[in-house]
C-alpha positions as CSV (number, residue, x, y, z in Angstrom):
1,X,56.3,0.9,-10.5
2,X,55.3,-2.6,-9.4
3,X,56.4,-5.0,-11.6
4,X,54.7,-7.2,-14.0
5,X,54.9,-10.5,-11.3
6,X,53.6,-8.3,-8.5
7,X,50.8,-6.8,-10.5
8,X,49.2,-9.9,-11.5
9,X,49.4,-11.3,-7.9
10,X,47.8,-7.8,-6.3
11,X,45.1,-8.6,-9.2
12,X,44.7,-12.8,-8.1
13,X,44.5,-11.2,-4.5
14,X,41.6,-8.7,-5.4
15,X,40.1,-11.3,-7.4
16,X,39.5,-13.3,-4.8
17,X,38.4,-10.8,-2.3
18,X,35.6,-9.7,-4.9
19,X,34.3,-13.2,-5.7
20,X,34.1,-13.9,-1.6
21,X,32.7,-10.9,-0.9
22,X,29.9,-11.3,-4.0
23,X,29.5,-14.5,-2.6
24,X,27.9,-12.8,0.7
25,X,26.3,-10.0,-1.1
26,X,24.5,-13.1,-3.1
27,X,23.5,-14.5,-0.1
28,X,22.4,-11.4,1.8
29,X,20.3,-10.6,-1.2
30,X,18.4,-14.2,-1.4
31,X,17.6,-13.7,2.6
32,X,16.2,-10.2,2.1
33,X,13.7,-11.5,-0.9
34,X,12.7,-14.1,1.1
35,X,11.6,-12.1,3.7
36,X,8.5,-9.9,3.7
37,X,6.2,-9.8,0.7
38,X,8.2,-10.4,-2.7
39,X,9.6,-7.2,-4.7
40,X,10.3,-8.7,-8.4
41,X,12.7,-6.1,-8.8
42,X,14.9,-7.1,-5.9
43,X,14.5,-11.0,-7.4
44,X,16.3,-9.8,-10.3
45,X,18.6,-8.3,-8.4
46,X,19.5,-11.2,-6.6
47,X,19.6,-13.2,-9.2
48,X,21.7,-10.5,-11.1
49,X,24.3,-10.9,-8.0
50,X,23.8,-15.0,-8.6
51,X,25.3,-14.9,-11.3
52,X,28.0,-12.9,-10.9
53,X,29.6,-15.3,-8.4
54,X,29.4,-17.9,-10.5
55,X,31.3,-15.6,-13.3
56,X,33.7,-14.7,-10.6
57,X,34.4,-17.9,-9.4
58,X,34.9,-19.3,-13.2
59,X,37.6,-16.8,-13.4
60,X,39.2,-18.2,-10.5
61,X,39.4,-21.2,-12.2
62,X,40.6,-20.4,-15.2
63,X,43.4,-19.1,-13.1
64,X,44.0,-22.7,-11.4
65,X,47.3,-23.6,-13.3
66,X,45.5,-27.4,-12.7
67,X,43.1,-26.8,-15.5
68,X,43.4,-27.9,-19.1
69,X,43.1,-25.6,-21.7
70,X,39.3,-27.0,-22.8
71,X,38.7,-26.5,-19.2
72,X,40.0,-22.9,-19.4
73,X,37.7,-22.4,-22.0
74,X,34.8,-23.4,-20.6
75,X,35.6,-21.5,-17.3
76,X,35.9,-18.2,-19.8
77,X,32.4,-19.0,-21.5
78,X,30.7,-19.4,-17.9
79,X,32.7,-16.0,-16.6
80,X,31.0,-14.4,-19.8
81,X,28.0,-15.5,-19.3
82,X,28.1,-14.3,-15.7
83,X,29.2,-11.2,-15.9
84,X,26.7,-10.2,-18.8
85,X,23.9,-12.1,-17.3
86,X,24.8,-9.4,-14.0
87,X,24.9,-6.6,-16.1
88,X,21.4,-7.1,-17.7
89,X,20.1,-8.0,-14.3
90,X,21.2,-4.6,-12.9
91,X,19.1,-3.0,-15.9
92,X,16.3,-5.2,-15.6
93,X,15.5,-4.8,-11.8
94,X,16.2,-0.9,-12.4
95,X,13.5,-1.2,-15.1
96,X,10.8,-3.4,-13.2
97,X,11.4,-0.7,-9.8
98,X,10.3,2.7,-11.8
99,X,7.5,1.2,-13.9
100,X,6.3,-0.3,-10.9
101,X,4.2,-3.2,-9.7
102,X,0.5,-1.3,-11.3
103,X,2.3,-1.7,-14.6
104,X,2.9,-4.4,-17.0
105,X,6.9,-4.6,-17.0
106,X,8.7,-4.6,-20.6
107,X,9.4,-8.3,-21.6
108,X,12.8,-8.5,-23.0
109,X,15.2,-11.4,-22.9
110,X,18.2,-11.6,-21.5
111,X,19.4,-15.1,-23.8
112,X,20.2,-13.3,-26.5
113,X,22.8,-10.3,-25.5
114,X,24.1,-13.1,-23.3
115,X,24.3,-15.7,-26.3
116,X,26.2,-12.6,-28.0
117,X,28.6,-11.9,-26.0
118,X,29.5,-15.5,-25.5
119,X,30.2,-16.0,-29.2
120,X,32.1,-12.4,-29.9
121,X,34.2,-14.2,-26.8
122,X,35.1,-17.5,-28.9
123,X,38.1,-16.2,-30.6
124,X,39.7,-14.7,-27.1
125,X,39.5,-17.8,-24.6
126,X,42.6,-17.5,-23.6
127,X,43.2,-13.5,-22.8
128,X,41.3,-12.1,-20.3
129,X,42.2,-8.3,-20.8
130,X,40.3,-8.8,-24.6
131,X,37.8,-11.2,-22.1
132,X,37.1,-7.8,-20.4
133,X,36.9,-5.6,-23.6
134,X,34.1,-7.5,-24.8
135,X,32.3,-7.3,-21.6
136,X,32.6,-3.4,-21.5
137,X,30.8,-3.2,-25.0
138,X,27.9,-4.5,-23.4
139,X,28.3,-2.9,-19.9
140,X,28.3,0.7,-21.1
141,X,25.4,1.0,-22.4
142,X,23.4,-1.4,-20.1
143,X,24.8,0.2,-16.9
144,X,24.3,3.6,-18.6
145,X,20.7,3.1,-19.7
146,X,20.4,1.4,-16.0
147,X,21.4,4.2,-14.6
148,X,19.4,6.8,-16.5
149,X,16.5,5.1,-15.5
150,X,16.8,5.3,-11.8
151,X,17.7,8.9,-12.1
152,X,14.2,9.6,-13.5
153,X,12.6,7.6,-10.7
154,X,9.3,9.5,-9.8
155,X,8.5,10.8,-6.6
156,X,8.0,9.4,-3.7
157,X,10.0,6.6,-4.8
158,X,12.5,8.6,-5.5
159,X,14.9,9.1,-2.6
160,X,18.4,9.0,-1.8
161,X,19.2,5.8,-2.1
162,X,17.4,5.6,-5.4
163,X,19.5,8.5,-6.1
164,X,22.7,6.9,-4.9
165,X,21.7,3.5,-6.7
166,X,21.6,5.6,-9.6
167,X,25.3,7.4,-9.4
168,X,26.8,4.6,-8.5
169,X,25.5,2.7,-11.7
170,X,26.7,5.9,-13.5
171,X,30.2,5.3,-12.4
172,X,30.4,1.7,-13.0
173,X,29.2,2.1,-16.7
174,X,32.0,5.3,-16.7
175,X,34.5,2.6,-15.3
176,X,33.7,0.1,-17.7
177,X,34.1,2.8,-20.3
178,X,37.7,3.7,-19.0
179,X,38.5,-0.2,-19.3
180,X,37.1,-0.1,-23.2
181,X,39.3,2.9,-24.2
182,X,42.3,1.6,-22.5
183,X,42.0,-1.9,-23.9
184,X,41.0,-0.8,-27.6
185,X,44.0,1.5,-27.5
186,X,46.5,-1.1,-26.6
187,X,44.8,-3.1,-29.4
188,X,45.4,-0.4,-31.5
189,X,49.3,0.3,-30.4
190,X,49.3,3.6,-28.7
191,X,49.5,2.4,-25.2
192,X,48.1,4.1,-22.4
193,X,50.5,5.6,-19.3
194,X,52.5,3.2,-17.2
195,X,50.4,4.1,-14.3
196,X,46.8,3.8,-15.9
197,X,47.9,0.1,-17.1
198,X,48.7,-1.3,-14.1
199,X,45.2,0.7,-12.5
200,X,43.8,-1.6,-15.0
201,X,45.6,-4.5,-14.8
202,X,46.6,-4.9,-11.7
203,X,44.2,-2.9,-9.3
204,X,40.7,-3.0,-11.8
205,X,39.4,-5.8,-9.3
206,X,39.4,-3.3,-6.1
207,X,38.0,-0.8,-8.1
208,X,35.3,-3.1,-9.4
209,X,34.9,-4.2,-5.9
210,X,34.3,-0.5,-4.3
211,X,31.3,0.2,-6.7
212,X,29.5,-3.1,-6.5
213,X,29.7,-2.6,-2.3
214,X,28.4,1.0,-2.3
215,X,25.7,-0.3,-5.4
216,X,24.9,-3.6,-3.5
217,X,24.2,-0.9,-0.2
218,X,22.1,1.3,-2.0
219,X,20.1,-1.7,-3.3
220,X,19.2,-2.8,0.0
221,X,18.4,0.6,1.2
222,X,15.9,1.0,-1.9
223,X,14.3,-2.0,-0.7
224,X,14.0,-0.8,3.0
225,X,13.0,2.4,1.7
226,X,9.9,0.5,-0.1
227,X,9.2,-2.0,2.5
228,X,8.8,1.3,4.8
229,X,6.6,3.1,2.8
230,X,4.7,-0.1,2.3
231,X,4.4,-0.2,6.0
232,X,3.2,3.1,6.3
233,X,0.6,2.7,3.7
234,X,-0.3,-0.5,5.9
235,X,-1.0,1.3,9.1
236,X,-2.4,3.9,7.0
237,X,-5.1,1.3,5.6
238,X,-5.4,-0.1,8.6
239,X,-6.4,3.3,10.7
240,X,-8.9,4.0,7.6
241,X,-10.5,0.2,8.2
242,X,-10.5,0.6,11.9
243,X,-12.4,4.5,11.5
244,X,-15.1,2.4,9.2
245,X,-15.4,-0.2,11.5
246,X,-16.4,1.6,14.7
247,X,-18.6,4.0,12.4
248,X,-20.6,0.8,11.4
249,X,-20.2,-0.4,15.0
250,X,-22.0,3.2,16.3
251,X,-24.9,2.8,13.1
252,X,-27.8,0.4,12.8
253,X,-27.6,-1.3,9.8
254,X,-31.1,-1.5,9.3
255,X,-31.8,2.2,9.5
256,X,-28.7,3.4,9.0
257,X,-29.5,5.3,12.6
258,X,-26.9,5.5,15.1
259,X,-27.5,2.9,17.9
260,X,-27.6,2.5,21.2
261,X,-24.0,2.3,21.4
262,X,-23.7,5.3,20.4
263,X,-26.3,7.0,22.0
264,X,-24.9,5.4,25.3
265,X,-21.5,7.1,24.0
266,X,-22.5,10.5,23.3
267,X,-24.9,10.7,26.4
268,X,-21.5,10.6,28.4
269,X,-19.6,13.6,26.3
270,X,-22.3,15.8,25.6
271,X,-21.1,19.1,25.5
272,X,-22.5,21.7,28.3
273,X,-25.7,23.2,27.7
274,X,-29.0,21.9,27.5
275,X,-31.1,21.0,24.6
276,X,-34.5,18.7,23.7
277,X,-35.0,14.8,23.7
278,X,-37.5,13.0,21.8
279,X,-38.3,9.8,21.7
280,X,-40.6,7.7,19.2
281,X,-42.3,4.3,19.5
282,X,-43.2,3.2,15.8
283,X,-46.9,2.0,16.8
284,X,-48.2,-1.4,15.1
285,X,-45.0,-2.4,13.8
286,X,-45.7,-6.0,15.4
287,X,-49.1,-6.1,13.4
288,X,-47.2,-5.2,10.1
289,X,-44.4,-7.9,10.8
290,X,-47.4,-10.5,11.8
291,X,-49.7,-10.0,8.8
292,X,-47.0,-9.4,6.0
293,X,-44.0,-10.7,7.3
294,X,-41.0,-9.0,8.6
295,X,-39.2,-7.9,5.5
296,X,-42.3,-5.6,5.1
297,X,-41.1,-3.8,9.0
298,X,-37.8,-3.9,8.3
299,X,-38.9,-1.8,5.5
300,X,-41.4,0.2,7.4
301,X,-38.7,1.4,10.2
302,X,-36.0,2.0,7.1
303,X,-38.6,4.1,5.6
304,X,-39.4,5.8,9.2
305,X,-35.5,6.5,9.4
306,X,-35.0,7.8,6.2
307,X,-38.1,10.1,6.2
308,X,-37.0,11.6,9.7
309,X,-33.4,12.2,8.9
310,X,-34.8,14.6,6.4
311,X,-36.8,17.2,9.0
312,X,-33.5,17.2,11.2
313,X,-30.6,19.6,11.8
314,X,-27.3,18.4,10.8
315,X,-26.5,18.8,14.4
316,X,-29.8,16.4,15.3
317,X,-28.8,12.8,16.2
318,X,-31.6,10.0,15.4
319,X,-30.8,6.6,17.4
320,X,-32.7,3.6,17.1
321,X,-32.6,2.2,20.7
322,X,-34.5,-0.5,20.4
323,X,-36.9,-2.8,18.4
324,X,-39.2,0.0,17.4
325,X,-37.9,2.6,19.4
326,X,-35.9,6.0,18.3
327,X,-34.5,9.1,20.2
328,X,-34.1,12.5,18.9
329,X,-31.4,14.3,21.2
330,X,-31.6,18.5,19.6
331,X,-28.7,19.9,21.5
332,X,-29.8,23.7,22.1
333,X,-33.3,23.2,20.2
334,X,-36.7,24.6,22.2
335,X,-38.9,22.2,23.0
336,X,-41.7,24.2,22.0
337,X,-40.3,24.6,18.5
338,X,-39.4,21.2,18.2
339,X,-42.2,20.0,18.9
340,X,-44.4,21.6,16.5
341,X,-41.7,20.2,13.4
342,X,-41.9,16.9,15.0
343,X,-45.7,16.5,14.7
344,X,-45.6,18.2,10.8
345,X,-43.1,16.0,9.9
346,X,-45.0,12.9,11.5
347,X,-48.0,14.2,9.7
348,X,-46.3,14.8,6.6
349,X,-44.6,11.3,6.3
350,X,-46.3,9.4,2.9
351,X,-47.2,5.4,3.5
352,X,-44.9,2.9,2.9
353,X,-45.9,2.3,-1.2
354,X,-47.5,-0.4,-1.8
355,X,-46.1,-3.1,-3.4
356,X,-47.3,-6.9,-4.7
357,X,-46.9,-8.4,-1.1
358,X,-48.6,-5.5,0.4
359,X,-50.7,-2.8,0.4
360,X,-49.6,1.0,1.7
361,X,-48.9,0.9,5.1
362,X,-49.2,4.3,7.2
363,X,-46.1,5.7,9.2
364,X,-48.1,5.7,12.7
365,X,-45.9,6.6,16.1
366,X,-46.3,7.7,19.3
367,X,-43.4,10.7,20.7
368,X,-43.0,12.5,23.9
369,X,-40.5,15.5,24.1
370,X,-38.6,16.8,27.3
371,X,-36.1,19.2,27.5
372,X,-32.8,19.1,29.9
373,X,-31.0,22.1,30.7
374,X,-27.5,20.2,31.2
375,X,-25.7,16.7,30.3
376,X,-26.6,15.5,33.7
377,X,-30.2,16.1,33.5
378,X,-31.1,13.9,29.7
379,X,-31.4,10.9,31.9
380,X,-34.5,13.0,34.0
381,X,-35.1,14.2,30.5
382,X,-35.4,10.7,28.3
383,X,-37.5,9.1,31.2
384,X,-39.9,12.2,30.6
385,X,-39.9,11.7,27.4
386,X,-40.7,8.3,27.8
387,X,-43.7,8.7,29.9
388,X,-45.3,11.3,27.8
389,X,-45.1,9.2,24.8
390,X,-46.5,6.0,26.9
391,X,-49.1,8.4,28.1
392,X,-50.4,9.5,24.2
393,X,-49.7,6.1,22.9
394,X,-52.7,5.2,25.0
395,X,-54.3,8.0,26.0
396,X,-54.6,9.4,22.7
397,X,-53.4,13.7,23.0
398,X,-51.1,14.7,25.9
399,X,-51.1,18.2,27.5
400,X,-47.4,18.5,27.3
401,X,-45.3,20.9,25.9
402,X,-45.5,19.3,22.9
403,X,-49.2,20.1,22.3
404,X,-49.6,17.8,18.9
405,X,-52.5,16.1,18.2
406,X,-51.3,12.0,18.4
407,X,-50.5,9.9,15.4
408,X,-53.0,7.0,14.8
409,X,-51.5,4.1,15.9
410,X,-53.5,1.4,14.6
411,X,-52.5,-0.9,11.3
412,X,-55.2,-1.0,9.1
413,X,-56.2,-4.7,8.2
414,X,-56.0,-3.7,4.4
């Protein structure tokens, strides 16, 4: 057995070890919550490793054989007030990490356990062992009630190091309970073995130190842990802003009609196989925007749009590729067949209502329909298109294979 001299200088040695090294862990903790956006969890936490350091190094001066004994006082008070003002920090950060940053955190103070334990100190200012006692009282239950509370972390923040975080909390409060028993029955006169008193006495320090290095670990690892899923859910926010952003880039946002863009796009990956092309030129459009202003033909093409969209296929795409100009591309439709719904739904679109700036205004176009029999022919195919809707826009019926009897295309005046 080591004796008594021995002991207390393997315990000054491990004192000092602990305080330097919770020195650094303080100091690697206020980097990491500086950096990247603030977890108020890990602020606890770092303040909670704060102020143990100072408790620590008030110990070490109480040891200082320079100091006077109102010195040594004081040093005890501050140690006290360190080392409970750690403990409740270690609970509090647990607490504000599973509720969350959605919820409203429990306000509780941490003045008054501290205040506490600093008076129940005042009559043992000169013995650390009793010193230590009084700290366990409060450190069971806090680290215990910390720990319970990680444990029942909820998915998916609940990972290892959560779960580590959470044992290793567990054995502190299960080492502070060791200290308790030990201390209260020396108070009490049935001394503990030789060998667990100078575990305590003399080697308490390392043990100390061995927890709060895997705890301080696991602590950091929580907060990677969280800064990764943040990251995640980042890129993941990001992907879903950029899909919305070239969706609106492909749409007209007056119609709500895919664009030229995106006809231009899906002209060059159509898939093999022919199908039919139509394209529309809403006739007096530049009448209705001269004579009741252009808000009225914005609403007149929305109103074209909208009604068309409702006589298409689902696998029918309606561009707007141009002022007043739209294209129908029917992969796989007949030409024939198309063209008969075009001119029923043409005929069957109502006037734009009326309203107190103007009167009902009549959906009037002119169309012409080709058909391609592959992707490399809807060029051919929109430039016959075009021509036969130029040629019944002013030549009033077209002998095509549309065979529909052409839409009025003059505004009426009123």
């Amino acid at each position: 057995m080591l004796d008594h001299e021995t002991t207390r200088a393997v315990s000054l040695v491990g004192l000092g070890i602990q305080t330097a090294l919770t020195l650094l862990l303080a100091l690697l903790f206020a980097v990491l919550s500086k950096t990247g956006s603030e977890r108020r969890y890990f602020s606890i936490w770092t303040r909670a490793w704060g102020c143990f350091f100072v408790g620590l190094a008030a110990l070490c001066l109480f040891f200082n054989s320079a100091s006077t004994p109102v010195a040594q006082q004081t040093f005890a008070l501050v140690y006290q007030a360190g080392k409970a003002a750690y403990f409740l920090g270690l609970a509090g950060g647990a607490w504000v990490f599973v509720i969350g940053p959605s919820r409203k955190p429990l306000r509780w103070s941490t003045a008054g356990p501290i205040a506490l334990t600093m008076v129940a100190s005042l009559p043992f200012l000169a013995n650390v062992e009793r010193l230590v006692a009084v700290q366990a009282i409060l450190a069971v239950p806090v680290l215990t009630w910390a720990a319970r509370q990680m444990a029942f972390t909820r998915a998916p923040r609940r990972t290892a190091a959560v779960t580590a975080c959470s044992a290793t909390l567990g054995a502190m409060a299960t080492l502070w309970a060791f200290y308790l028993l030990e201390y209260a029955s020396r108070t009490a006169g049935i001394p503990a073995p030789r060998l667990i008193q100078h575990v305590v006495a003399g080697y308490n320090s390392y043990l100390d130190l061995l927890l709060e290095t895997l705890l301080a670990f696991g602590m950091v690892l929580v907060r990677s842990e969280d800064a990764q899923r943040e990251l995640v859910a980042a890129h993941e926010a990001l992907g879903e802003a950029h899909a919305r952003l070239r969706e609106s880039s492909l749409h007209d946002p007056l119609t709500a009609a895919l664009n030229r863009r995106a006809f231009d796009e899906h002209a060059e990956a159509l898939p093999s196989g022919g199908g039919t092309v139509v394209e529309f030129d809403l006739d007096g459009l530049k009448s209705v925007n001269d004579r009741w202003g252009h808000e009225v033909g914005d609403e007149l093409l929305r109103h074209f749009a909208a009604s068309m969209r409702t006589q298409l296929r689902d696998s029918d795409r309606l561009y707007r590729t141009g002022g007043d100009e739209f294209v129908v591309i029917a992969l796989g439709a007949d030409p024939e067949k198309l063209s008969s719904r075009i001119a029923r739904a043409l005929a069957g679109i109502p006037p734009l209502a009326e309203s107190a700036t103007h009167p009902a205004v009549p959906v009037e176009a002119s169309w012409g329909v080709a058909a391609f029999t592959a992707p490399s022919k809807l060029a051919e195919a929109l430039r016959t298109a075009d021509a036969r809707m130029y040629e019944r826009k002013h030549g009033g019926r077209h002998p095509g294979p549309e065979g529909a009897v052409s839409v009025p295309k003059a505004v009426p005046e009123g």
